[in-house]
DSSP file (Angstrom, degrees, kcal/mol; ACC not computed):
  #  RESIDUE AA STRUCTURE BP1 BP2  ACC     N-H-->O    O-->H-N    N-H-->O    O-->H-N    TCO  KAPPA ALPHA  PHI   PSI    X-CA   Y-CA   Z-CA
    1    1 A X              0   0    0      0, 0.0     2,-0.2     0, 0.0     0, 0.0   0.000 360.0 360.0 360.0 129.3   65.0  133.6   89.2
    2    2 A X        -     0   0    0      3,-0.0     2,-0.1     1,-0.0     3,-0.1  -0.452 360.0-139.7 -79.0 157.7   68.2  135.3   88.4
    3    3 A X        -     0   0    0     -2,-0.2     2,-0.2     1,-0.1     3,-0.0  -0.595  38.5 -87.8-107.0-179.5   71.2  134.0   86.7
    4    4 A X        -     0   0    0     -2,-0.1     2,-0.3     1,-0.1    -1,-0.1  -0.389  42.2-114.9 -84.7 158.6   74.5  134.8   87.8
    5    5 A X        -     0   0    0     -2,-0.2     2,-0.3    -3,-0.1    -1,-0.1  -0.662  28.3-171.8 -88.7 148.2   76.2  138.0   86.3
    6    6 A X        -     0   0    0     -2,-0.3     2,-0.4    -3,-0.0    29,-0.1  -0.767   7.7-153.4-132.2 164.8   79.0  137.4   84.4
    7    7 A X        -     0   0    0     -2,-0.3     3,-0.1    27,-0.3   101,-0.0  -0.866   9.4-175.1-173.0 116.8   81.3  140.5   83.1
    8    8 A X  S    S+     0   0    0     -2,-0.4    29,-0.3     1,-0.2     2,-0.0   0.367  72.3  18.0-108.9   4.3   83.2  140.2   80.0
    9    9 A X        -     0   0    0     27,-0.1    99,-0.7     2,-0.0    98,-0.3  -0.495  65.6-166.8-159.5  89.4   85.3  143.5   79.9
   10   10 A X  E     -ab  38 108A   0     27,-2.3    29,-1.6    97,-0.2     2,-0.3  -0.567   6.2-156.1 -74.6 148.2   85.9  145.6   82.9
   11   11 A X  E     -ab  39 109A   0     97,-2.4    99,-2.2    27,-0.2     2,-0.8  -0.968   5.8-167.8-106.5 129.1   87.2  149.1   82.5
   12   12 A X        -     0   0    0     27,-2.6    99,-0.1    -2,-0.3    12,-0.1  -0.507   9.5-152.3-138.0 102.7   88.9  150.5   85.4
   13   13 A X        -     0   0    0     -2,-0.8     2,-0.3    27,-0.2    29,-0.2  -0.316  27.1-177.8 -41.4 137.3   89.8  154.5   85.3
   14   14 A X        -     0   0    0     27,-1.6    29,-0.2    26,-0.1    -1,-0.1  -0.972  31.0-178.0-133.3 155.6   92.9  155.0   87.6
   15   15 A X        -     0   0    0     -2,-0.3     3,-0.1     2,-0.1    27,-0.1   0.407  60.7 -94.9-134.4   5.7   94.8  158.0   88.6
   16   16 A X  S    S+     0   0    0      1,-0.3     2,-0.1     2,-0.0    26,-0.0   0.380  75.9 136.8 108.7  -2.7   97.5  156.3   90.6
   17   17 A X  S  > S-     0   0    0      1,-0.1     4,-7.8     4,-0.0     5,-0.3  -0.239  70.6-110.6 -97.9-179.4   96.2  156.5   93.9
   18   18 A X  H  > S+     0   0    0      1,-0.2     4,-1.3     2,-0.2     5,-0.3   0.947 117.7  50.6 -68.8 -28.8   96.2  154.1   96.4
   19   19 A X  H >> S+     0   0    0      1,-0.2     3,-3.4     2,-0.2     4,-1.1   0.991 110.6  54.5 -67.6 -59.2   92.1  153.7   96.2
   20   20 A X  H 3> S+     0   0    0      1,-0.2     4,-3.2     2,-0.2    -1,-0.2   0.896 104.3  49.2 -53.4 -38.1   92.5  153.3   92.6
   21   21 A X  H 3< S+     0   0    0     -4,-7.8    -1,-0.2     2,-0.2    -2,-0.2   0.742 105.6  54.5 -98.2  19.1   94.8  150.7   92.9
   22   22 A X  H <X S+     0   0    0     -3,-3.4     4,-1.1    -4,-1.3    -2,-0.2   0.530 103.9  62.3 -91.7  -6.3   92.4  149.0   95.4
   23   23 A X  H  X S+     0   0    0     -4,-1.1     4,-2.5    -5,-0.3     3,-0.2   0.890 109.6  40.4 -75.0 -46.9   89.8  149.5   92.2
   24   24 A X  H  < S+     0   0    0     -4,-3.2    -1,-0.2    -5,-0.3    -2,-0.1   0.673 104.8  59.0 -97.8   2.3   92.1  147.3   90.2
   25   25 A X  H >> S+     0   0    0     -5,-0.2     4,-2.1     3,-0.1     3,-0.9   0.924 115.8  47.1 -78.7 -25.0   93.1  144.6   92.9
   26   26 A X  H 3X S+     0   0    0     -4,-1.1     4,-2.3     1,-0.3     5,-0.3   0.858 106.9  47.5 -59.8 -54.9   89.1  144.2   92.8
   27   27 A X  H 3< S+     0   0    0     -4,-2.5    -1,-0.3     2,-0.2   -17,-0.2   0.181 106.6  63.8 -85.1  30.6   88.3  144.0   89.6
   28   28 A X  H X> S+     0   0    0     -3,-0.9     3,-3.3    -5,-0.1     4,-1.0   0.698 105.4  44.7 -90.2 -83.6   91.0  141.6   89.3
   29   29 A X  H >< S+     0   0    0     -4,-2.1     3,-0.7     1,-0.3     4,-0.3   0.582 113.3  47.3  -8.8 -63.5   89.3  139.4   91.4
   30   30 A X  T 3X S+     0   0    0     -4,-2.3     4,-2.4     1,-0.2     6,-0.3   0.685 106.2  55.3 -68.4 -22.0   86.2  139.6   90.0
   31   31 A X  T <4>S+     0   0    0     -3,-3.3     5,-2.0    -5,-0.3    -2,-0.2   0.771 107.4  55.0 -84.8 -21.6   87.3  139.3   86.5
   32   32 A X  T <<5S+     0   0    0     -4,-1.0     3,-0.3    -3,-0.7    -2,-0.2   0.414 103.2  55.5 -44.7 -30.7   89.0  135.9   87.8
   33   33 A X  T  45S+     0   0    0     -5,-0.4     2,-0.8    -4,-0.3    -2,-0.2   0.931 117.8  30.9 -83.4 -58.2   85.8  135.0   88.9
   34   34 A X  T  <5S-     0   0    0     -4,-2.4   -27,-0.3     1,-0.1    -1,-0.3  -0.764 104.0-110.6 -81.3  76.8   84.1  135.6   85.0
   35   35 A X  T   5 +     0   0    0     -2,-0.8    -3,-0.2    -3,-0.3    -4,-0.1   0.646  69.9 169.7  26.1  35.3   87.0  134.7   83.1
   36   36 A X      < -     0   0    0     -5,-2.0     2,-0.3    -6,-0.3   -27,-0.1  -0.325  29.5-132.3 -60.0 159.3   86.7  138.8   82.4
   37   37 A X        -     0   0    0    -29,-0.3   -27,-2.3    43,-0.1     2,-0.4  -0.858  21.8-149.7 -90.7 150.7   89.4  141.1   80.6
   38   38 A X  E     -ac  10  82A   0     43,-2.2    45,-5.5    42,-0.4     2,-0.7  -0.952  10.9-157.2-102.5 125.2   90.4  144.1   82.1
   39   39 A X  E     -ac  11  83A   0    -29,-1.6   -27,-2.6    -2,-0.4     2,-0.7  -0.936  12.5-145.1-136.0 139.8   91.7  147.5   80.9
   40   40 A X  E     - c   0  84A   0     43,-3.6    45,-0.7    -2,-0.7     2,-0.6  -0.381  24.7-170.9 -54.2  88.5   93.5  150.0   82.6
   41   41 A X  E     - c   0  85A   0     -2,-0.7   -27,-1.6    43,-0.1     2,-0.4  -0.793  10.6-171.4-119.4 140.3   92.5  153.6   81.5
   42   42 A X  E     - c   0  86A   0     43,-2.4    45,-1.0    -2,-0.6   -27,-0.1  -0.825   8.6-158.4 -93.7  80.6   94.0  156.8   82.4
   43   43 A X  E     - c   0  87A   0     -2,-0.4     2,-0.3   -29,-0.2    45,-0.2  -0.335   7.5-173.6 -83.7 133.7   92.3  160.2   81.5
   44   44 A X        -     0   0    0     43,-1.9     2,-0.5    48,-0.1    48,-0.1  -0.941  24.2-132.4-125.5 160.2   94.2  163.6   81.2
   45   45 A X        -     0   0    0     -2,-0.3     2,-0.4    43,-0.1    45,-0.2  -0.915  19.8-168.4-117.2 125.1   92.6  166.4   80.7
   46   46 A X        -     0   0    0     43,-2.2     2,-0.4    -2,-0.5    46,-0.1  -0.847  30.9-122.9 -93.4 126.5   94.1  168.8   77.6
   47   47 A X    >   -     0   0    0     -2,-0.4     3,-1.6     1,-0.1    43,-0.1  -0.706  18.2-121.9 -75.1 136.6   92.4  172.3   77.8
   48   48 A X  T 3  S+     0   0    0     42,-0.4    -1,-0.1    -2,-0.4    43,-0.0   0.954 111.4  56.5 -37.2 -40.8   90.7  173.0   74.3
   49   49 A X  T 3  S+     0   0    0     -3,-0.1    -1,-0.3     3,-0.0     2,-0.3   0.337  82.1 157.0 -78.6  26.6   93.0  176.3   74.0
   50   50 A X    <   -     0   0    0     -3,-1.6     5,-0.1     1,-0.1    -4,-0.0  -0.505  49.0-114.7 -71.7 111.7   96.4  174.3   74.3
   51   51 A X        -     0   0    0     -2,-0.3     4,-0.4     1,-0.1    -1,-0.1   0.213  22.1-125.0 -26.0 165.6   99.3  175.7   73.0
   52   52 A X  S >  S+     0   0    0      1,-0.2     3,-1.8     2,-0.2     4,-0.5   0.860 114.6  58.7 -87.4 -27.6  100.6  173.5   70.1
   53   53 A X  T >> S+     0   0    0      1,-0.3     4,-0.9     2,-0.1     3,-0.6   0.661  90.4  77.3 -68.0  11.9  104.0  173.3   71.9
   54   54 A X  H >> S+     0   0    0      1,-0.2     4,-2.8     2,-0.2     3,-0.6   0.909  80.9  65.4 -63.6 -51.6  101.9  171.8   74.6
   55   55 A X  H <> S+     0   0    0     -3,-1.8     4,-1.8    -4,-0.4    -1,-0.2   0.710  94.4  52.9 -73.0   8.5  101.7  168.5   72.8
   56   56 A X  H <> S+     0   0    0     -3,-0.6     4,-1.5    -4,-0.5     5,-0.2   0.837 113.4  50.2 -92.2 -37.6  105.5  167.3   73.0
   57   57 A X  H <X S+     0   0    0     -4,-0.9     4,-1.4    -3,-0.6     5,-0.2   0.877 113.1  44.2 -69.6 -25.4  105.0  168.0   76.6
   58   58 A X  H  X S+     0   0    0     -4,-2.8     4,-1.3     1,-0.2    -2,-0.2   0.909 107.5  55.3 -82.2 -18.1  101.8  165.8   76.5
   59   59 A X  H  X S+     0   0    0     -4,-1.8     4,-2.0     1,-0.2    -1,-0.2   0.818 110.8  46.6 -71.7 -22.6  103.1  162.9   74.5
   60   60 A X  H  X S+     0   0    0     -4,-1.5     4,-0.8     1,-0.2    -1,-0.2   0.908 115.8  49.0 -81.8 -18.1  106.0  162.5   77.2
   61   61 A X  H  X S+     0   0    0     -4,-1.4     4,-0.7    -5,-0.2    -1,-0.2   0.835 112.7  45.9 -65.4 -43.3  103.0  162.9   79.8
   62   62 A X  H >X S+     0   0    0     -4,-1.3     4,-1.9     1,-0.2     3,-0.9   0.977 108.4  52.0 -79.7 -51.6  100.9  160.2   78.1
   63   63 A X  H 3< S+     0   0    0     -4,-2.0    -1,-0.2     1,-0.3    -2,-0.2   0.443 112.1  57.1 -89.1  -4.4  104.0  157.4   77.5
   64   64 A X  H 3X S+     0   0    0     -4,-0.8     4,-0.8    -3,-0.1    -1,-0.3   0.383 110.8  36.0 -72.2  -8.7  104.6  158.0   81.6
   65   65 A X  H <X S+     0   0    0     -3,-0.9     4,-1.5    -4,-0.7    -2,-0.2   0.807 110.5  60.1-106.0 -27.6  101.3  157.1   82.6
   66   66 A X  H  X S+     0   0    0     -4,-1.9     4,-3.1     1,-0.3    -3,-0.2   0.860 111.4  48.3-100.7 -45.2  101.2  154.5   79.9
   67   67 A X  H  > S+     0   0    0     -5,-0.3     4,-1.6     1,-0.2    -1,-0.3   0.847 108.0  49.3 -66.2 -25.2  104.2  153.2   82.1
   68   68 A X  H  X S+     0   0    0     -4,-0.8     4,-1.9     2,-0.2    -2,-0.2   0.768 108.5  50.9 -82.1 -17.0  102.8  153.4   85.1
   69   69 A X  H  X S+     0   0    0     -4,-1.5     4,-2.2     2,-0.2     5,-0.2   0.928 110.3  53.1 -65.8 -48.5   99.6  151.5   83.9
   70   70 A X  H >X S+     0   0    0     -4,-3.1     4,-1.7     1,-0.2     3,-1.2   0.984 110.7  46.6 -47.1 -59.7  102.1  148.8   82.5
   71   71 A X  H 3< S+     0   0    0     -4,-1.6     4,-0.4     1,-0.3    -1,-0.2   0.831 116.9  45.8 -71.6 -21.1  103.9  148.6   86.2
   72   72 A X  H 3< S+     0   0    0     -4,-1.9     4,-0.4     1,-0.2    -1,-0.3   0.706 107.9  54.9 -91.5  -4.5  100.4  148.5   87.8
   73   73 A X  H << S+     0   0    0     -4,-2.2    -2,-0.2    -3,-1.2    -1,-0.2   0.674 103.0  57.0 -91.7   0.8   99.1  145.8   85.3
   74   74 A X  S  < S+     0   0    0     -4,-1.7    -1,-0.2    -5,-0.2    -2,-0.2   0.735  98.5  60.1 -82.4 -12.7  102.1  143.6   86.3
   75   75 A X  S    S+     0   0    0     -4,-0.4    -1,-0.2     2,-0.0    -2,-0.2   0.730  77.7 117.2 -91.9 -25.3  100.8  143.7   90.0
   76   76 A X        -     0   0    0     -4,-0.4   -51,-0.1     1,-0.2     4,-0.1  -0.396  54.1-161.5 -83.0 126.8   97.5  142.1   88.6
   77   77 A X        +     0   0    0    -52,-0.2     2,-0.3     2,-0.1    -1,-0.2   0.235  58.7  80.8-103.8   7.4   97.5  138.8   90.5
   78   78 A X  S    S-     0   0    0      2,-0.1     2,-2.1     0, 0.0   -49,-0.0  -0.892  89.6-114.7-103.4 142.6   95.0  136.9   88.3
   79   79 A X        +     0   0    0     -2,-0.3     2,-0.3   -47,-0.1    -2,-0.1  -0.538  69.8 138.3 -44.5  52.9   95.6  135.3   85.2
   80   80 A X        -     0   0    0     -2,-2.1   -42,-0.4    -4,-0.1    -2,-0.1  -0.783  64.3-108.6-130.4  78.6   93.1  138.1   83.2
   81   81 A X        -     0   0    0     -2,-0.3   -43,-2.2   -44,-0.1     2,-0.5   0.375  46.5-174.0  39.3  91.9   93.9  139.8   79.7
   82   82 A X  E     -c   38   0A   0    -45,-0.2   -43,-0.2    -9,-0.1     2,-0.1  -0.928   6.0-173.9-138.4 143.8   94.6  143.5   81.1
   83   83 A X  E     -c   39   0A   0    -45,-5.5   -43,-3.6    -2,-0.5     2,-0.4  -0.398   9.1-147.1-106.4 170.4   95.1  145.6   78.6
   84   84 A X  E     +c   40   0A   0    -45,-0.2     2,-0.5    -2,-0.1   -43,-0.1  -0.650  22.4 163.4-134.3 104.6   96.3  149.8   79.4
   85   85 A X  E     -c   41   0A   0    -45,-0.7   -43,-2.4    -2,-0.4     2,-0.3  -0.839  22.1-150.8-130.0 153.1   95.4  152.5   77.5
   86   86 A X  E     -c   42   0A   0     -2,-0.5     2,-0.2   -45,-0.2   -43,-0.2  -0.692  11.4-161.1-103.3 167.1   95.4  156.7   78.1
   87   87 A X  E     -c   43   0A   0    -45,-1.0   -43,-1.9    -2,-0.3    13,-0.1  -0.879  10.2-137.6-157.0 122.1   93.2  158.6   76.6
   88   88 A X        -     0   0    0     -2,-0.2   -43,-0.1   -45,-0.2     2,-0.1  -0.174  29.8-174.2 -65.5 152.9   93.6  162.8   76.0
   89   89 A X        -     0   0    0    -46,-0.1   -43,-2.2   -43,-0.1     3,-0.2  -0.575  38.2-178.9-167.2 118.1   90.3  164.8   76.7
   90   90 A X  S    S+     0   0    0    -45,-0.2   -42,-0.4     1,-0.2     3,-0.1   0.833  90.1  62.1 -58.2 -45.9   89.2  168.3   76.4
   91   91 A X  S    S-     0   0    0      1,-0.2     2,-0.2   -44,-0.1     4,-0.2   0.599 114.3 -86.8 -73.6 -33.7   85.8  167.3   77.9
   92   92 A X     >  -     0   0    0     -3,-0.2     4,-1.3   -46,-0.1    -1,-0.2  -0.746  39.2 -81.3 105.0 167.3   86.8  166.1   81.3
   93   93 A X  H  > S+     0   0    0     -2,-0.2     4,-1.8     2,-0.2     5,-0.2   0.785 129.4  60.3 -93.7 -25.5   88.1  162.9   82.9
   94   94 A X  H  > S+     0   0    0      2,-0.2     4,-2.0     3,-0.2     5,-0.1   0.981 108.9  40.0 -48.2 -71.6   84.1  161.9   83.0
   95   95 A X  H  > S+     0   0    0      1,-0.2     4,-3.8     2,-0.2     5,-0.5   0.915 111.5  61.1 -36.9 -66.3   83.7  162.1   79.0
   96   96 A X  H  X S+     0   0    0     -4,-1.3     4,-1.5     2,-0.3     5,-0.2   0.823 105.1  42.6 -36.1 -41.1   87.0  160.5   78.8
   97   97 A X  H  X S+     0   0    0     -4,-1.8     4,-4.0     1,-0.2    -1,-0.2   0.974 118.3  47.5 -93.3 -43.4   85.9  157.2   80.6
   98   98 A X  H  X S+     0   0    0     -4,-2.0     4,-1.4    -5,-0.2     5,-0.4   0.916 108.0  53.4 -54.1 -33.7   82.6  157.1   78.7
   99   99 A X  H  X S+     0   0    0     -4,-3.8     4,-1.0     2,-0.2    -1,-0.2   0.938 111.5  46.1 -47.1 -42.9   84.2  157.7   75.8
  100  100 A X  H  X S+     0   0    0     -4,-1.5     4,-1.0    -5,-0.5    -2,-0.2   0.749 108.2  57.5 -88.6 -23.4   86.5  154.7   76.5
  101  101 A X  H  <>S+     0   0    0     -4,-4.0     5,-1.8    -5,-0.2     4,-0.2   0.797 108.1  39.9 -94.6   0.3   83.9  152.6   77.5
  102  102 A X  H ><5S+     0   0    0     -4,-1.4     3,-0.5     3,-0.2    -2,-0.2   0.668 117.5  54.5 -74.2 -26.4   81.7  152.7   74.4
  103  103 A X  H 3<5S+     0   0    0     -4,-1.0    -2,-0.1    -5,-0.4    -3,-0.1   0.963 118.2  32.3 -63.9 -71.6   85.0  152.5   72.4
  104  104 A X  T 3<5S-     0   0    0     -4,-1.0    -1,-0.2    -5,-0.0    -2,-0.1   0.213 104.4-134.0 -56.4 -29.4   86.2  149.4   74.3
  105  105 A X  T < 5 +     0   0    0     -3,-0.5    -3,-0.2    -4,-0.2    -4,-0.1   0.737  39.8 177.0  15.9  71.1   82.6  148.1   74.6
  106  106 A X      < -     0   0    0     -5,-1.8    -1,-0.2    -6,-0.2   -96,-0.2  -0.517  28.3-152.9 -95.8 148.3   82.9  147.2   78.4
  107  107 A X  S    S+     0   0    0    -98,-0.3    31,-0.2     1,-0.2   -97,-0.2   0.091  75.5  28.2 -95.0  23.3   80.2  145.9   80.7
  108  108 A X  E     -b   10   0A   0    -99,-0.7   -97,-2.4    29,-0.1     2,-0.6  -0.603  60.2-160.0-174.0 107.4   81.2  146.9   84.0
  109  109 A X  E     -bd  11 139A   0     29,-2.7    31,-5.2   -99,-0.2     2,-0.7  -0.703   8.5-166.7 -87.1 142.1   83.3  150.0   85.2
  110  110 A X  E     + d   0 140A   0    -99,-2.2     2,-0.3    -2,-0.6    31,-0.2  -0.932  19.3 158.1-118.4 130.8   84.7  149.7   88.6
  111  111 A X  E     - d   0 141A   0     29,-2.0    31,-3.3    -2,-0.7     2,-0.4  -0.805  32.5-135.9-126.0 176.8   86.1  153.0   90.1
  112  112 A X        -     0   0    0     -2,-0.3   -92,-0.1    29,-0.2    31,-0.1  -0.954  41.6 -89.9-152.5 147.8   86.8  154.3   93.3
  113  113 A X        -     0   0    0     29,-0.5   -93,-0.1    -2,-0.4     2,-0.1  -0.041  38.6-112.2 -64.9 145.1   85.8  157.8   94.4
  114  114 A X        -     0   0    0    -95,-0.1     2,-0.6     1,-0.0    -1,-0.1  -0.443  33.6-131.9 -73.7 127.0   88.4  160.5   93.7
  115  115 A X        +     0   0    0     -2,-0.1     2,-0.3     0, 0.0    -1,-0.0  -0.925  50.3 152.3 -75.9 111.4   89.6  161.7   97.8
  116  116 A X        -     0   0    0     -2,-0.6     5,-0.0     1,-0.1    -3,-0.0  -0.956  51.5 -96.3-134.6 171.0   89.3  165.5   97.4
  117  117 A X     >  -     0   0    0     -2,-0.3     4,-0.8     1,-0.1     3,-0.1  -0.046  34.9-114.5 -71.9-173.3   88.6  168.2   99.6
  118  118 A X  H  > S+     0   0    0      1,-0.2     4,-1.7     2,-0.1     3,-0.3   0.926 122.8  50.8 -86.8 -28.2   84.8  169.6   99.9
  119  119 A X  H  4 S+     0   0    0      2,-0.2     4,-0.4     1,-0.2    -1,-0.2   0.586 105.6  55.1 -64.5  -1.4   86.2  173.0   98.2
  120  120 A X  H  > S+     0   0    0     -3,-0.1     4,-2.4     3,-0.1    -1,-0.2   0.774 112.8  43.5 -91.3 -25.0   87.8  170.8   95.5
  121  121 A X  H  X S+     0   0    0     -4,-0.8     4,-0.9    -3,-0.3    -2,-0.2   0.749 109.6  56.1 -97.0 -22.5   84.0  169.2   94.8
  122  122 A X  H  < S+     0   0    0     -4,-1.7    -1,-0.2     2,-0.2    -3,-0.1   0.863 113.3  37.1 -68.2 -34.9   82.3  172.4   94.9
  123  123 A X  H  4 S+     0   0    0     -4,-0.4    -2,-0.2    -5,-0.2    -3,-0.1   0.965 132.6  25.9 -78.8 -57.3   84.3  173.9   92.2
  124  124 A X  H  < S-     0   0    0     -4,-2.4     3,-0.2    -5,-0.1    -2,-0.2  -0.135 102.7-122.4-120.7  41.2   84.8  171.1   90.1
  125  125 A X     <  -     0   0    0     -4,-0.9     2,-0.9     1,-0.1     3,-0.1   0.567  47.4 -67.4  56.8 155.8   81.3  168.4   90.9
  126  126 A X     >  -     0   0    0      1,-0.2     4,-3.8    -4,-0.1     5,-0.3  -0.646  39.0-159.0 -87.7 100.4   81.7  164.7   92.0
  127  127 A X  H  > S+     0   0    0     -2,-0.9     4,-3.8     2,-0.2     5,-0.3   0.981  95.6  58.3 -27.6 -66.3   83.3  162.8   89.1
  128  128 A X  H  > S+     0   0    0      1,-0.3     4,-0.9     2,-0.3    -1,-0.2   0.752 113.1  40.1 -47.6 -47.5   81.9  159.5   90.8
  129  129 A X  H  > S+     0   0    0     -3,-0.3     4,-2.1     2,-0.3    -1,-0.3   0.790 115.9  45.0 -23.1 -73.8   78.4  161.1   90.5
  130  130 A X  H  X S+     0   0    0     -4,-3.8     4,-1.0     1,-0.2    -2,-0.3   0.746 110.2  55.0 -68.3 -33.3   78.6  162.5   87.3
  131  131 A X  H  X S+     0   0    0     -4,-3.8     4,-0.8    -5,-0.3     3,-0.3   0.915 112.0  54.6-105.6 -49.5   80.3  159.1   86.0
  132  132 A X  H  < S+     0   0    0     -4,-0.9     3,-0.3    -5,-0.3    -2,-0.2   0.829 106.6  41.4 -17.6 -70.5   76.7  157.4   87.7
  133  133 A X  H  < S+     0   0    0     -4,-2.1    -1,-0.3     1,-0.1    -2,-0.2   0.866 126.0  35.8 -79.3 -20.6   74.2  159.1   86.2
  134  134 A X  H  < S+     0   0    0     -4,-1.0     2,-0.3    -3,-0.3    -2,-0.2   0.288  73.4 120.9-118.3   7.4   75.8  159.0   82.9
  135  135 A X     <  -     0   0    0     -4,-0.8     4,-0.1    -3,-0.3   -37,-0.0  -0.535  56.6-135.6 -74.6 149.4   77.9  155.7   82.1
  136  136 A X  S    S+     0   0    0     -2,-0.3     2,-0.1     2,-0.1    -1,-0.1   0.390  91.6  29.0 -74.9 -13.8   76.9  153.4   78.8
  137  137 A X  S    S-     0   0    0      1,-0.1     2,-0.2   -28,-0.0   -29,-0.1  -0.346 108.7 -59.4-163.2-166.1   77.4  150.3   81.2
  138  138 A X        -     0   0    0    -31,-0.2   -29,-2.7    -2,-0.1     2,-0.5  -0.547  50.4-151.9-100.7 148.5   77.1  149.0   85.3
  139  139 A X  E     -d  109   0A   0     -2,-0.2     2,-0.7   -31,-0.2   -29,-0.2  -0.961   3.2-158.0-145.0 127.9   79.7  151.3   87.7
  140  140 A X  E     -d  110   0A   0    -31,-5.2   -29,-2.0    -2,-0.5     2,-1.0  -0.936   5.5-154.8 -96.3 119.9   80.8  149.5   90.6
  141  141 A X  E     -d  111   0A   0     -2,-0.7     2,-0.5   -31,-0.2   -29,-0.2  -0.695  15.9-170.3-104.4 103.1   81.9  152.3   93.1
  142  142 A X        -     0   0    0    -31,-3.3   -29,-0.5    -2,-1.0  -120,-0.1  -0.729   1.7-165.3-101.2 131.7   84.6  150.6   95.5
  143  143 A X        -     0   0    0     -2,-0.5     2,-0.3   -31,-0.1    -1,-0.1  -0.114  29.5 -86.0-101.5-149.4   85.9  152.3   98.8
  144  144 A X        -     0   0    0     -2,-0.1     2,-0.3  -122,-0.0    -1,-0.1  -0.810  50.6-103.1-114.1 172.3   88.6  151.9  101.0
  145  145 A X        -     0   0    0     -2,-0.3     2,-0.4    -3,-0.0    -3,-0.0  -0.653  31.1-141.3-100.5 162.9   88.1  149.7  103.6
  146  146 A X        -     0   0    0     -2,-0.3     3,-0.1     1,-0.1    -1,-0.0  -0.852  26.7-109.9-110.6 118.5   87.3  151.1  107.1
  147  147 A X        -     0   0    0     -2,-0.4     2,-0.2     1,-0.2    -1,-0.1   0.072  33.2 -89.1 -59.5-177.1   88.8  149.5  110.0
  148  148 A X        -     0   0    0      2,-0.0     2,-0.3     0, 0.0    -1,-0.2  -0.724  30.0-144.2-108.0 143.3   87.3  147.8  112.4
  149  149 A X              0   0    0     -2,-0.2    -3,-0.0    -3,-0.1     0, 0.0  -0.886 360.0 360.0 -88.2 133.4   86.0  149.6  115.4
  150  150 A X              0   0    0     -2,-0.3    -1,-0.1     0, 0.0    -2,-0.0   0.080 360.0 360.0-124.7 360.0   86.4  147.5  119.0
């Protein structure tokens, strides 16, 4: 018989769009349902070869997103611990969210798949995918919701 699943730290990767912030009304909800915490994480991606004056432009980069994570963790309509952090990456936005979920130790990512074109996935491989076969933890992959056909 199974017991119920319980979640004690979702992570949920956002990039600001509107499916991402249907990732985090969800894993509000569900984290309301298992007394969970939540954190907010934001990946940019730094190219390895980055000028140095590159990092005064990334710290102001970093403490905007870190504001926009704050103004979407006030929207979070359950009474849940969510915490916001960015996170810099040379490796990719993939690395970035595994990195930050071993860090974090989280049991459950929830994402929702990046909208790009099919030349945008050819060049640069399906995040959602890649984030699948290779996450430390459970990945919920939430879409948008479809409307109803009559």
């Amino acid at each position: 018989m199974l017991s119920a699943i319980t979640w004690k730290h979702i992570l949920v990767p956002v990039d600001f769009s509107e499916h991402s912030q249907q990732a985090v009304q969800i894993a509000a909800y569900l984290a309301g349902q298992c007394a969970a915490r939540i954190t907010l994480l934001h990946v940019l991606e730094l190219p390895a070869s980055a000028p140095v004056e590159a990092g005064q432009a990334m710290d102001a980069t970093l403490k905007s997103a870190n504001n926009c994570l704050d103004e979407l963790a006030g929207d979070v309509p359950t009474p849940v611990v969510c915490d916001v952090s960015s996170y810099l990456s040379t490796e990719g936005v993939v690395p970035g969210i595994i990195e930050a979920a071993r860090e974090y130790s989280v049991d459950l990512i929830i994402i929702a798949p990046h909208q790009s074109s099919w030349f945008r996935r050819i060049i640069h491989g399906n995040h959602t995918e890649d984030l699948l076969n290779r996450a430390p933890c459970a990945v919920l992959v939430v879409g948008s919701p479809k409307p109803a056909s009559h």
